[in-house]
mmCIF file of the N, C-alpha and C atoms, coordinates in Angstrom:
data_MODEL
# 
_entry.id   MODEL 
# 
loop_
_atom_site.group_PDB 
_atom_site.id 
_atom_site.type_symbol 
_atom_site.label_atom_id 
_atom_site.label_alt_id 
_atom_site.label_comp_id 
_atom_site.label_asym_id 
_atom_site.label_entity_id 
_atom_site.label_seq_id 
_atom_site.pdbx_PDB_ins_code 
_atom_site.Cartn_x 
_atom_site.Cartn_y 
_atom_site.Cartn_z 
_atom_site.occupancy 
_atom_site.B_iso_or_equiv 
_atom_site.pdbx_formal_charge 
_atom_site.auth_seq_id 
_atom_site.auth_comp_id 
_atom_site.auth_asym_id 
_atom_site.auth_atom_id 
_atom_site.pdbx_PDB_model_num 
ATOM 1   N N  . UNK A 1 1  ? 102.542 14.890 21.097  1.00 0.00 ? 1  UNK A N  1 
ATOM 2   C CA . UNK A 1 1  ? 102.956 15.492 19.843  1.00 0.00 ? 1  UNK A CA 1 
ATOM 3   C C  . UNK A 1 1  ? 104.473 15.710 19.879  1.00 0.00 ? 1  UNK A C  1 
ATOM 4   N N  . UNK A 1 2  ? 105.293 15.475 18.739  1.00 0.00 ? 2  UNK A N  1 
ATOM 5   C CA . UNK A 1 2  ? 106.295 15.455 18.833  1.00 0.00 ? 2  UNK A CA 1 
ATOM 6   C C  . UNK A 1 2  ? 107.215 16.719 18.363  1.00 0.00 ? 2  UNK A C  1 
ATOM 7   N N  . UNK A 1 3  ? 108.254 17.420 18.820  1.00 0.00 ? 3  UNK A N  1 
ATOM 8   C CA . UNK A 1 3  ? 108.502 18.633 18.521  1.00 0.00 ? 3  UNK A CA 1 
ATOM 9   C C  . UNK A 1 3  ? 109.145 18.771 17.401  1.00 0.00 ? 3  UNK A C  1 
ATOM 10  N N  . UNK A 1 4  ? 108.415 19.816 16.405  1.00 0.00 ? 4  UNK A N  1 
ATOM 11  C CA . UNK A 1 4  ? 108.640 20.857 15.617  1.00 0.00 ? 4  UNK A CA 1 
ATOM 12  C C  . UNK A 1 4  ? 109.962 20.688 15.059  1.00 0.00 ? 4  UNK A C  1 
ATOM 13  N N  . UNK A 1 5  ? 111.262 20.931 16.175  1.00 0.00 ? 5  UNK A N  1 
ATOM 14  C CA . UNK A 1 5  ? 112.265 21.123 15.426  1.00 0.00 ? 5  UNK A CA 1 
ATOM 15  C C  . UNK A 1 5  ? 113.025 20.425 16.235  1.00 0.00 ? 5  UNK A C  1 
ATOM 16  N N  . UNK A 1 6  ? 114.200 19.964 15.390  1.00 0.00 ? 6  UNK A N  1 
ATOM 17  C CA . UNK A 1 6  ? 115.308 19.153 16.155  1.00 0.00 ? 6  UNK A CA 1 
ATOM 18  C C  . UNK A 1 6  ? 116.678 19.712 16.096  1.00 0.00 ? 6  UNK A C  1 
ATOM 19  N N  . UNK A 1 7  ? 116.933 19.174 17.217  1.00 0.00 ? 7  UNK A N  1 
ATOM 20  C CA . UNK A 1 7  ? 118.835 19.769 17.899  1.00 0.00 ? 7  UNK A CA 1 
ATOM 21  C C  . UNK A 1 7  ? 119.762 19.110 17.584  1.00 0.00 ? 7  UNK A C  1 
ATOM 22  N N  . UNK A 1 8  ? 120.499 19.838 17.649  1.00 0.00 ? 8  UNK A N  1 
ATOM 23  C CA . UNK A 1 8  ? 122.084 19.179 17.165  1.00 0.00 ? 8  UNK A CA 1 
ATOM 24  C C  . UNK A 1 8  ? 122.310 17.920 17.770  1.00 0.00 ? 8  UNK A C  1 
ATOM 25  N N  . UNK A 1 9  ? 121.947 17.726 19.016  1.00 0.00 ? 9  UNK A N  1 
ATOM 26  C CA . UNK A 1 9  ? 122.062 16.705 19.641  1.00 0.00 ? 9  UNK A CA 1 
ATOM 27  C C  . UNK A 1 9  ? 121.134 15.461 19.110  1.00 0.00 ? 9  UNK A C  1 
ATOM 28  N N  . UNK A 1 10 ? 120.103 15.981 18.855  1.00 0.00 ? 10 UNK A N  1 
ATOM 29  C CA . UNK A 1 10 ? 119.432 14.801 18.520  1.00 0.00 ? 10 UNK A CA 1 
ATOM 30  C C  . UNK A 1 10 ? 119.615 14.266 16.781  1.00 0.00 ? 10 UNK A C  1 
ATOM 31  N N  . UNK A 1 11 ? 120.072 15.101 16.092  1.00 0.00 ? 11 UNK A N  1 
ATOM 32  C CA . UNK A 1 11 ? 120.368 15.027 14.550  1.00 0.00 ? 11 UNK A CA 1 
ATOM 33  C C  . UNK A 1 11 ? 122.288 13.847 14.877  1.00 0.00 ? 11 UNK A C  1 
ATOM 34  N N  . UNK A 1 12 ? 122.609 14.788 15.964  1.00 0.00 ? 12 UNK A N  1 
ATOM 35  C CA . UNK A 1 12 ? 124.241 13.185 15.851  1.00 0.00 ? 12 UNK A CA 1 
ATOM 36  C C  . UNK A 1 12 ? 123.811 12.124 16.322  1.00 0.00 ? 12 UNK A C  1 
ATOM 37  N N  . UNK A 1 13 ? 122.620 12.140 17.401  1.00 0.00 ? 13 UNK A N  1 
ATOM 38  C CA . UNK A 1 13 ? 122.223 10.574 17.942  1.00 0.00 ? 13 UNK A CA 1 
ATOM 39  C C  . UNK A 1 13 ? 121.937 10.045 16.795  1.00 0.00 ? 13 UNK A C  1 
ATOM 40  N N  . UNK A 1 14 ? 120.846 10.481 15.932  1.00 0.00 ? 14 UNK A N  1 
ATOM 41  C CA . UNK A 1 14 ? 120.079 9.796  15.174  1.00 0.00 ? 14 UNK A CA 1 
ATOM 42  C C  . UNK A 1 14 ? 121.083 9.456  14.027  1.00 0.00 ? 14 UNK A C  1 
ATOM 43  N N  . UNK A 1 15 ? 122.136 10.143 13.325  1.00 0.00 ? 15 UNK A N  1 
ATOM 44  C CA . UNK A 1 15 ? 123.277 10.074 11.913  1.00 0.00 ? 15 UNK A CA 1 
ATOM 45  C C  . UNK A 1 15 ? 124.112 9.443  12.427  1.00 0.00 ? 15 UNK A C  1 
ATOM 46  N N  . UNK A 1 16 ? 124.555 9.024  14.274  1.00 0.00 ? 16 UNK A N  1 
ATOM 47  C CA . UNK A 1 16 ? 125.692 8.829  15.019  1.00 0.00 ? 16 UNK A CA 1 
ATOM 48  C C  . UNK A 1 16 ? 127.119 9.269  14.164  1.00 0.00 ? 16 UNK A C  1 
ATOM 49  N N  . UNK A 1 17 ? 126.823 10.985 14.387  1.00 0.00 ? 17 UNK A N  1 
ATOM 50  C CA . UNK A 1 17 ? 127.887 11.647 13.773  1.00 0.00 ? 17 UNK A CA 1 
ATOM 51  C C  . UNK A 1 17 ? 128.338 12.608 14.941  1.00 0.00 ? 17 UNK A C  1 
ATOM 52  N N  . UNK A 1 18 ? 129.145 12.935 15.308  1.00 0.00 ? 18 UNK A N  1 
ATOM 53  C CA . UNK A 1 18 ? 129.517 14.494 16.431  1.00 0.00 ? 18 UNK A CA 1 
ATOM 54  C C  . UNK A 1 18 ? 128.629 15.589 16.138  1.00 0.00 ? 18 UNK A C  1 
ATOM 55  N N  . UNK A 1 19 ? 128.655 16.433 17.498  1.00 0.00 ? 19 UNK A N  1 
ATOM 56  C CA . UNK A 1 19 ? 127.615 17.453 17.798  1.00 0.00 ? 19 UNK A CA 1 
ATOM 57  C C  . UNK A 1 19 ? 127.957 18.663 16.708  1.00 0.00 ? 19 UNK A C  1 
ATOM 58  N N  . UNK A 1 20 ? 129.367 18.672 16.831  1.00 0.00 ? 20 UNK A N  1 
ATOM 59  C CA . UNK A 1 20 ? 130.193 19.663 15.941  1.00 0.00 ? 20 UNK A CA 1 
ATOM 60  C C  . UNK A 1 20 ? 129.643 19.515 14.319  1.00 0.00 ? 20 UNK A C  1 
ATOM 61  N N  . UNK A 1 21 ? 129.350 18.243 13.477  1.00 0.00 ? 21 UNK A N  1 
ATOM 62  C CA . UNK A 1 21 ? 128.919 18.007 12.853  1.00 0.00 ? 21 UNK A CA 1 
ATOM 63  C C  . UNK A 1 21 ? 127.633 18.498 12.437  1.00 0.00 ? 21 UNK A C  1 
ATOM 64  N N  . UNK A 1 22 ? 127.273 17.869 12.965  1.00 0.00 ? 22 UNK A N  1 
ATOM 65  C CA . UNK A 1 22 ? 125.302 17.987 13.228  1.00 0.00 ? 22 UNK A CA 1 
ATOM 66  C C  . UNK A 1 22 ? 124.649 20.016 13.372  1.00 0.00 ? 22 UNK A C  1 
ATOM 67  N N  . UNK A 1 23 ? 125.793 20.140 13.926  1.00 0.00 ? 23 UNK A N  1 
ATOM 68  C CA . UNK A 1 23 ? 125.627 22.181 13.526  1.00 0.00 ? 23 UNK A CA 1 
ATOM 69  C C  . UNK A 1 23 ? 125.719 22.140 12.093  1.00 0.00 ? 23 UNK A C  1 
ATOM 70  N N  . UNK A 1 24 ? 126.742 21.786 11.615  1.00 0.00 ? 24 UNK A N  1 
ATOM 71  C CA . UNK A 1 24 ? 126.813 21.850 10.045  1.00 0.00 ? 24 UNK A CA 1 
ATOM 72  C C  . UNK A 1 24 ? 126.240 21.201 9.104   1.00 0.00 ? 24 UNK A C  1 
ATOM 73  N N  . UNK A 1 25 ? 125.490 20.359 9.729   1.00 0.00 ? 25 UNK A N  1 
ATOM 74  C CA . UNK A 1 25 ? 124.134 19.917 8.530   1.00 0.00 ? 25 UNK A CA 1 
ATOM 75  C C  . UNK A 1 25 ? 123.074 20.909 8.919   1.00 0.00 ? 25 UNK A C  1 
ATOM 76  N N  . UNK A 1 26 ? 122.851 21.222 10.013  1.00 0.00 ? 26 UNK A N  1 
ATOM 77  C CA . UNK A 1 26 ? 121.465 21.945 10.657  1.00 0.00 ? 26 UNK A CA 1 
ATOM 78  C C  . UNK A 1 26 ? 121.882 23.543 9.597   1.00 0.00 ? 26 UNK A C  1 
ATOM 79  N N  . UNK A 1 27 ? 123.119 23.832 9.600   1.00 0.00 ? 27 UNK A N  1 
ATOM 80  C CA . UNK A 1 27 ? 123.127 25.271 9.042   1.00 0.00 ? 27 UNK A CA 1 
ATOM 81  C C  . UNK A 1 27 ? 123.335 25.047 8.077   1.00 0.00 ? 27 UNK A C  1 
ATOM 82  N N  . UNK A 1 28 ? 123.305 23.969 7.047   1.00 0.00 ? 28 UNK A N  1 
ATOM 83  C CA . UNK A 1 28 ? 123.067 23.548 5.480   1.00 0.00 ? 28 UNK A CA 1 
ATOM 84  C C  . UNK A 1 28 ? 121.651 23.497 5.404   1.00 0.00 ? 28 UNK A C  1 
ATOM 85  N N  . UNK A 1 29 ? 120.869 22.640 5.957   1.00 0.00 ? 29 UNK A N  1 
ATOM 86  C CA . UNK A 1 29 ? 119.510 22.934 5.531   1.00 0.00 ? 29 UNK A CA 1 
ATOM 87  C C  . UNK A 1 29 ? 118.886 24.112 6.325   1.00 0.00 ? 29 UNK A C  1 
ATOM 88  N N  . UNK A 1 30 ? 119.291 25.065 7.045   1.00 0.00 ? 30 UNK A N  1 
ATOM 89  C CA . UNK A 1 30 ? 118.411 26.265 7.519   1.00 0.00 ? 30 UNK A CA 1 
ATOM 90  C C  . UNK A 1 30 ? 118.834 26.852 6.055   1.00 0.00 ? 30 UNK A C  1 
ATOM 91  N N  . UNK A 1 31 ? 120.015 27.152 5.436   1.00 0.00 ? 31 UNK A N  1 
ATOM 92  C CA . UNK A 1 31 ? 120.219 27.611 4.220   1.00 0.00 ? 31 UNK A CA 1 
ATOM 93  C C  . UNK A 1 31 ? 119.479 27.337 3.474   1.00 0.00 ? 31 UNK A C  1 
ATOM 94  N N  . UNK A 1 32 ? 119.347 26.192 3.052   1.00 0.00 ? 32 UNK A N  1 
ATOM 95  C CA . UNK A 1 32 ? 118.334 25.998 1.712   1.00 0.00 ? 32 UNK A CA 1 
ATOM 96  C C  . UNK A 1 32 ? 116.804 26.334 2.178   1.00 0.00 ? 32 UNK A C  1 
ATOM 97  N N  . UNK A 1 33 ? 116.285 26.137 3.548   1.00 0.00 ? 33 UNK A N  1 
ATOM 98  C CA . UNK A 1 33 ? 115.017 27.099 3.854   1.00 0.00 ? 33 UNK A CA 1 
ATOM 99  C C  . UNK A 1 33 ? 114.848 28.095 3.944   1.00 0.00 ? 33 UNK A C  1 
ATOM 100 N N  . UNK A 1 34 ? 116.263 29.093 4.182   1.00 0.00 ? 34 UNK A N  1 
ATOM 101 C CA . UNK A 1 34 ? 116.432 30.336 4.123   1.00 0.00 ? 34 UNK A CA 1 
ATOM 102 C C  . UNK A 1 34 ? 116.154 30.625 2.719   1.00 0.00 ? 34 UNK A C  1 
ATOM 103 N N  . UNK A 1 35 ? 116.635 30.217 1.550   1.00 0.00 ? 35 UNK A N  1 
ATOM 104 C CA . UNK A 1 35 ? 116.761 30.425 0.469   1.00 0.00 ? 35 UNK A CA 1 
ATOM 105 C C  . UNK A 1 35 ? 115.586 30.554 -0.388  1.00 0.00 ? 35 UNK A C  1 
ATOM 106 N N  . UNK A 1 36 ? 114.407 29.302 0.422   1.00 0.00 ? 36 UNK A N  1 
ATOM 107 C CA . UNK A 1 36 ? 113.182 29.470 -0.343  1.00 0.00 ? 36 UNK A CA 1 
ATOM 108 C C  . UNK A 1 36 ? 111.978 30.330 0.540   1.00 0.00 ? 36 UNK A C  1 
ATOM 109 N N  . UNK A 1 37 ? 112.691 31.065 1.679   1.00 0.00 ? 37 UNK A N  1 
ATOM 110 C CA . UNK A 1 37 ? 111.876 32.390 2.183   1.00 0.00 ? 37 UNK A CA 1 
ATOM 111 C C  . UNK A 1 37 ? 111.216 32.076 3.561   1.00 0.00 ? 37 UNK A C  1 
ATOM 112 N N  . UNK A 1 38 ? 111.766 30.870 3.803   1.00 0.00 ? 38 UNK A N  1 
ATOM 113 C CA . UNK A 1 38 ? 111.503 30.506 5.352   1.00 0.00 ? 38 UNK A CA 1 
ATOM 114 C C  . UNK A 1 38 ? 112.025 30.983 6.790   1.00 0.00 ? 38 UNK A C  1 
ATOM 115 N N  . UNK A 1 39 ? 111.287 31.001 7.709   1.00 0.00 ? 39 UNK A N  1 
ATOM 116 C CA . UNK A 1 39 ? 111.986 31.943 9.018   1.00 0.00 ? 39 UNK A CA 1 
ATOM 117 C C  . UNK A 1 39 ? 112.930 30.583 9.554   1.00 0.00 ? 39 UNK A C  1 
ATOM 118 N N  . UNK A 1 40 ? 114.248 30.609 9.965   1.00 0.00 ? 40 UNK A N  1 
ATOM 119 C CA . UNK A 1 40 ? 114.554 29.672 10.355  1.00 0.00 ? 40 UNK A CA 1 
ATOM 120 C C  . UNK A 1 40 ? 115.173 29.997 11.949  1.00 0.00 ? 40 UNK A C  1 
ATOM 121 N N  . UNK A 1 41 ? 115.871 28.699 12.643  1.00 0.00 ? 41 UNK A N  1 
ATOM 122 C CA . UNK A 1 41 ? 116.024 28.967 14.050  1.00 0.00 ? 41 UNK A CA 1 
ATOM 123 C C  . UNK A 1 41 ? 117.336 28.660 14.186  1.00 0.00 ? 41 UNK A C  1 
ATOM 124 N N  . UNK A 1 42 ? 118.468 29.043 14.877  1.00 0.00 ? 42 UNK A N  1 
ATOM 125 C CA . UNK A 1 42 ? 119.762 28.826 14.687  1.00 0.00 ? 42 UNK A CA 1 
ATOM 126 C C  . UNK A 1 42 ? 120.410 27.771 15.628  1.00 0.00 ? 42 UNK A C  1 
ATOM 127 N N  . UNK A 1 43 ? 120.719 26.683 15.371  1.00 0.00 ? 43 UNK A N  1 
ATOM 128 C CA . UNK A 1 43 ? 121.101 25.455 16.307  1.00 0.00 ? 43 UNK A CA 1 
ATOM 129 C C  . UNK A 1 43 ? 119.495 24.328 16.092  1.00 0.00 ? 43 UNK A C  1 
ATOM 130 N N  . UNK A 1 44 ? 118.823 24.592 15.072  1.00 0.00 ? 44 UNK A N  1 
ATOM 131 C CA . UNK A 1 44 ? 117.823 23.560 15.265  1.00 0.00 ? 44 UNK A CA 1 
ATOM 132 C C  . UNK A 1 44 ? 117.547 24.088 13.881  1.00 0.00 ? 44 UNK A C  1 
ATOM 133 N N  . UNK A 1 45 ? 116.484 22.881 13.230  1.00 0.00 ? 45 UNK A N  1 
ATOM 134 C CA . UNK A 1 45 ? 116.140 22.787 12.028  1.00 0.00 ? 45 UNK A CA 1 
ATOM 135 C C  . UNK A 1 45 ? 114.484 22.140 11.916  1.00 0.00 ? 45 UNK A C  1 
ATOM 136 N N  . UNK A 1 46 ? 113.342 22.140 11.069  1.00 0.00 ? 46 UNK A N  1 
ATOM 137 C CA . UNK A 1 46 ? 112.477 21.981 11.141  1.00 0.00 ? 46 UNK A CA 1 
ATOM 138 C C  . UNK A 1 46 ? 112.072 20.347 10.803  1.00 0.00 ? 46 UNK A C  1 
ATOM 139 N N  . UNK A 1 47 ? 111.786 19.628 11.755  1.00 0.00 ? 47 UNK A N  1 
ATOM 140 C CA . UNK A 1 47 ? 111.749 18.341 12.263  1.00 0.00 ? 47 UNK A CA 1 
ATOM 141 C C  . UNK A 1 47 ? 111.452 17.350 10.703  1.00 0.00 ? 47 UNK A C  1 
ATOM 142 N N  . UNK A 1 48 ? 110.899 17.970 10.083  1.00 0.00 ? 48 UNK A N  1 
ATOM 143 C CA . UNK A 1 48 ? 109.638 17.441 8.947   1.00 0.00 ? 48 UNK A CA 1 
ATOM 144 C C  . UNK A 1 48 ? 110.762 17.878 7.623   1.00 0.00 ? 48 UNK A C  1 
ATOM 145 N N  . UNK A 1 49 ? 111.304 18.734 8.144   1.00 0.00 ? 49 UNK A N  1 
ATOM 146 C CA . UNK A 1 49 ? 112.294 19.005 6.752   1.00 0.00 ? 49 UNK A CA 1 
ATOM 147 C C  . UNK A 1 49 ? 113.285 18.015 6.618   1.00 0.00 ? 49 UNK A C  1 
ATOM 148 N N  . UNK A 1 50 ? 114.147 17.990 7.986   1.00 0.00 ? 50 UNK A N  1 
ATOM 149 C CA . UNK A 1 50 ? 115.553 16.810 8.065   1.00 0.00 ? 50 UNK A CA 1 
ATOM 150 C C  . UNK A 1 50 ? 114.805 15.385 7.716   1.00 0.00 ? 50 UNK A C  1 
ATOM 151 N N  . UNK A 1 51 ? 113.659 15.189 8.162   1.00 0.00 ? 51 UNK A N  1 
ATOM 152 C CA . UNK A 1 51 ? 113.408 13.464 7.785   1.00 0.00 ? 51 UNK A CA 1 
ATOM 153 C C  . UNK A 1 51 ? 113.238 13.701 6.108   1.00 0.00 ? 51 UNK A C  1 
ATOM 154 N N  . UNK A 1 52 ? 113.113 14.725 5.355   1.00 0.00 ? 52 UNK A N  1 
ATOM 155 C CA . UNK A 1 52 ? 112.617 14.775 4.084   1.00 0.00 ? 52 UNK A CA 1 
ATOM 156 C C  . UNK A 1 52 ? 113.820 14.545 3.301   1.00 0.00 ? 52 UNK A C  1 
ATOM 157 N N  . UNK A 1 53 ? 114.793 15.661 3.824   1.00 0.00 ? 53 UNK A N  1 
ATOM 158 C CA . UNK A 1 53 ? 116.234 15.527 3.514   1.00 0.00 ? 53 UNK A CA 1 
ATOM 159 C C  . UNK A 1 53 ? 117.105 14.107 3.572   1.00 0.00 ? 53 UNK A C  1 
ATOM 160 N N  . UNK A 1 54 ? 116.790 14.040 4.847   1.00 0.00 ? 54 UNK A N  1 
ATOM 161 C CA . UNK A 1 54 ? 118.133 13.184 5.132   1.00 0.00 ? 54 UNK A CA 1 
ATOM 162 C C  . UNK A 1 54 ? 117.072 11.598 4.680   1.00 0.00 ? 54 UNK A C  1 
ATOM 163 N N  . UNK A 1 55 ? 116.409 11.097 5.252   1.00 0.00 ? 55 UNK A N  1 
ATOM 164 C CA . UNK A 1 55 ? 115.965 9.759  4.640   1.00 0.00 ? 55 UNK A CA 1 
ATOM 165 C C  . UNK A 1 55 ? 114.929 9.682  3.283   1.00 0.00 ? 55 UNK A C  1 
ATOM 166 N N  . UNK A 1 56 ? 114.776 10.791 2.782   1.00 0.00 ? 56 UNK A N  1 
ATOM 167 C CA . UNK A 1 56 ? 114.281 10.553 1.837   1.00 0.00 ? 56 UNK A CA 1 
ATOM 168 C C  . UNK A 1 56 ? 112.169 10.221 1.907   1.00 0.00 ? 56 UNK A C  1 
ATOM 169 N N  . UNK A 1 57 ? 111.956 10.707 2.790   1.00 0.00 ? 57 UNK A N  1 
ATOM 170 C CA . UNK A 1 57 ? 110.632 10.545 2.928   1.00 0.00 ? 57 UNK A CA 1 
ATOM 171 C C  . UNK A 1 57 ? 109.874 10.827 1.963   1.00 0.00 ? 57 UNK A C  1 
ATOM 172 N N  . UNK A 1 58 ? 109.684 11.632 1.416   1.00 0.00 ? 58 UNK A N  1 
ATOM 173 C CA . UNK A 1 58 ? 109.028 11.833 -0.160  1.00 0.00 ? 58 UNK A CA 1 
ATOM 174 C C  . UNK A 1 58 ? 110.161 12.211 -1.578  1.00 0.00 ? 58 UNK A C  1 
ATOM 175 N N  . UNK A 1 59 ? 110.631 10.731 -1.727  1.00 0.00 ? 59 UNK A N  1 
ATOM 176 C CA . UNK A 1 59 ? 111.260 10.429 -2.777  1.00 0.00 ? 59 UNK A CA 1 
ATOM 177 C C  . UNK A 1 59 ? 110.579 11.076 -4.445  1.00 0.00 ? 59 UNK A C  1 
ATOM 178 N N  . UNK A 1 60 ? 111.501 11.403 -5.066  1.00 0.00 ? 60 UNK A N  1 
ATOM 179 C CA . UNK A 1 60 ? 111.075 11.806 -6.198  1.00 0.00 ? 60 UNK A CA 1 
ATOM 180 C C  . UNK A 1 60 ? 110.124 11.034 -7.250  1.00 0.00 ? 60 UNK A C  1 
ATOM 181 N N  . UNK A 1 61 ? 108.918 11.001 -7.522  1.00 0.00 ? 61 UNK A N  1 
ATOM 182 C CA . UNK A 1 61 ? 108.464 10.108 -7.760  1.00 0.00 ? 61 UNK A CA 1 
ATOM 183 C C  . UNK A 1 61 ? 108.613 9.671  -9.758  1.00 0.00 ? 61 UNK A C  1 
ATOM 184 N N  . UNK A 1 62 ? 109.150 8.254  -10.008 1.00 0.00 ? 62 UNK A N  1 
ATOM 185 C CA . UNK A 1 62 ? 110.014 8.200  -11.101 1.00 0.00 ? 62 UNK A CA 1 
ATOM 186 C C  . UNK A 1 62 ? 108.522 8.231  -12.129 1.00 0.00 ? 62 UNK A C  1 
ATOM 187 N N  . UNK A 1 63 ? 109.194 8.078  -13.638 1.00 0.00 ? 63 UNK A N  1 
ATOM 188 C CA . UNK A 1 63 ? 108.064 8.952  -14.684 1.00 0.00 ? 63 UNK A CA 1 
ATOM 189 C C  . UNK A 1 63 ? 108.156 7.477  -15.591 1.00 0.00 ? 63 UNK A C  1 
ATOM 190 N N  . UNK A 1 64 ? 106.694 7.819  -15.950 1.00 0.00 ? 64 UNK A N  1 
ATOM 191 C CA . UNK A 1 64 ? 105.945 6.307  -16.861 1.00 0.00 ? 64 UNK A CA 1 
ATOM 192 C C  . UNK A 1 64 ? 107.670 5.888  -17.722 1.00 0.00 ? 64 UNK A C  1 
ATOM 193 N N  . UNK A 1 65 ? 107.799 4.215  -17.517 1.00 0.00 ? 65 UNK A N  1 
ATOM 194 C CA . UNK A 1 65 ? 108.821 3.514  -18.606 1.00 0.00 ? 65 UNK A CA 1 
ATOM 195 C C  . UNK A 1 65 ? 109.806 3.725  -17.396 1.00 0.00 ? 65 UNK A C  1 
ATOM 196 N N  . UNK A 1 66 ? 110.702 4.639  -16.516 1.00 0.00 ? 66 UNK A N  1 
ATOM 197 C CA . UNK A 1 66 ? 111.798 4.273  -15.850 1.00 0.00 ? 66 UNK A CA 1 
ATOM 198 C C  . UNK A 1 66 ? 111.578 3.533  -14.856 1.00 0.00 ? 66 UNK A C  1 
ATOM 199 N N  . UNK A 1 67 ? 112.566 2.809  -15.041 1.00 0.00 ? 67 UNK A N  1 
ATOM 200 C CA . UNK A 1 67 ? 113.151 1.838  -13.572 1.00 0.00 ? 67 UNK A CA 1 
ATOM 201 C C  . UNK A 1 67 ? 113.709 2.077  -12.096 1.00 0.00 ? 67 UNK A C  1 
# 
């Protein structure tokens, strides 16, 4: 099973962005989970959230007639 939440370290491997970076996306989306009443963890972010965020895993799904 794969863990829960991911680290700074593993959020720059995966964006190949700096560690310094990768804090500051992790404390952008603990914000917006903070915001909707979630307990969050500081230096890590919830594994299932960043793939939602960042690649788009459940895309908005478009409405009858758009392209």
């Amino acid at each position: 099973m794969s863990e829960k939440f991911i680290r700074a370290e593993e959020v720059a491997e995966v964006m190949e962005i700096s560690v310094a970076y990768a804090y500051k996306i992790i404390r952008k989306l603990n914000q917006e989970l903070s915001d909707k009443g979630f307990i969050t963890v500081t230096g890590r972010v919830n594994r299932e959230y960043f793939n939602e965020r960042v690649y788009l895993v459940n895309p908005p799904k478009k409405k009858a007639g758009e392209e």
